[in-house]
C-alpha positions as CSV (number, residue, x, y, z in Angstrom):
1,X,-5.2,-3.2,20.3
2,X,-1.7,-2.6,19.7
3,X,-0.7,1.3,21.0
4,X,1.4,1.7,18.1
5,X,-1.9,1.9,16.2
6,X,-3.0,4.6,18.4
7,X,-0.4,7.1,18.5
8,X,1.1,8.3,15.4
9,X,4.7,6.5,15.1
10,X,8.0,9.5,15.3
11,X,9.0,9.6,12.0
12,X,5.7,10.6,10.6
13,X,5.0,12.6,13.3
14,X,8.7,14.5,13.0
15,X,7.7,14.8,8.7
16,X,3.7,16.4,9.7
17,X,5.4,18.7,12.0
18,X,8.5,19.7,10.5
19,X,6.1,22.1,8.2
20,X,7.5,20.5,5.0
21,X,10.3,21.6,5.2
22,X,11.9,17.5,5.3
23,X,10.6,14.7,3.0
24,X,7.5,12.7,3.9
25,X,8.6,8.6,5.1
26,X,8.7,6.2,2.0
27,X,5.5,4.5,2.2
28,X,5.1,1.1,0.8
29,X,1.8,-0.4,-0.6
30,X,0.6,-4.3,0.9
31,X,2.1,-5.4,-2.8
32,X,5.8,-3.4,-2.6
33,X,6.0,-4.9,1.2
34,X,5.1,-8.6,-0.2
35,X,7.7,-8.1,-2.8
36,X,10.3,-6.9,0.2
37,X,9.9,-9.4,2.2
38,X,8.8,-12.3,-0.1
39,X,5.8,-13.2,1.7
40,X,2.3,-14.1,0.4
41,X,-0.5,-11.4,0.8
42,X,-2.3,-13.7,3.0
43,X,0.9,-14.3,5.7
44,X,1.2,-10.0,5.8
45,X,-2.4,-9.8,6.5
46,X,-2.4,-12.3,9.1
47,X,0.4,-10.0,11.3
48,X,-1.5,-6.7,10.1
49,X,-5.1,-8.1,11.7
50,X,-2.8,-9.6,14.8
51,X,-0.6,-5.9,15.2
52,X,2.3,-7.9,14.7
53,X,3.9,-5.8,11.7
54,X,3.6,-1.5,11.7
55,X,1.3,-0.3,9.3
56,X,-1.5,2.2,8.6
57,X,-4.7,2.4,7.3
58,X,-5.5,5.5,5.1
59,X,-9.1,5.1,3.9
60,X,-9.3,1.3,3.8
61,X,-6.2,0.6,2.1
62,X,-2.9,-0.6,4.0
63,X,0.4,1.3,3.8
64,X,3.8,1.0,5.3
65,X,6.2,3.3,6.2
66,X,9.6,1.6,5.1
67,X,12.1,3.1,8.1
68,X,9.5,1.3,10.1
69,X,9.5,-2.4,9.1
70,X,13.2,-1.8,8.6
71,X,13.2,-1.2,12.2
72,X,11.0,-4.3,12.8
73,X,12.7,-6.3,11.1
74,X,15.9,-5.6,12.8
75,X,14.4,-5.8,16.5
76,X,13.2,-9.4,15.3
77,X,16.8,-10.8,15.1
78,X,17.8,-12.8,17.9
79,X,21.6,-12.0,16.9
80,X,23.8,-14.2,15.0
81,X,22.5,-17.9,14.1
């Protein structure tokens, strides 16, 4: 199991703690993160069930926090092409 999954990521820790006083991360539902990155359901849960993408389970149901796959996405580049 991937340790991400285990310990709450910064940014929503920094949001819980800061008392409210900041704004909570964007989350995104499985469908919004399809449509950003214009995949098929299928291909996002095959990196969700292989800890290959951040996510988050809140009572069953898959979320996203936004700052986070932006940040995924941009450690994936290998640099120009």
């Amino acid at each position: 199991m991937n340790s991400a999954r285990l310990h709450s990521p910064p940014l929503l820790v920094q949001a819980l703690n800061s008392g409210g006083a900041g704004p909570l991360p964007e989350l995104l539902t499985l469908s919004e993160v399809c449509a950003f990155l214009k995949v098929k359901r299928s291909y996002i849960y095959s990196l969700t069930s292989t800890d290959r993408i951040p996510f988050r389970k809140f009572g069953g149901t898959l979320r996203f926090v936004k700052a986070e796959l932006l940040l995924w996405l941009d450690r994936g580049r290998g640099g120009p092409r």
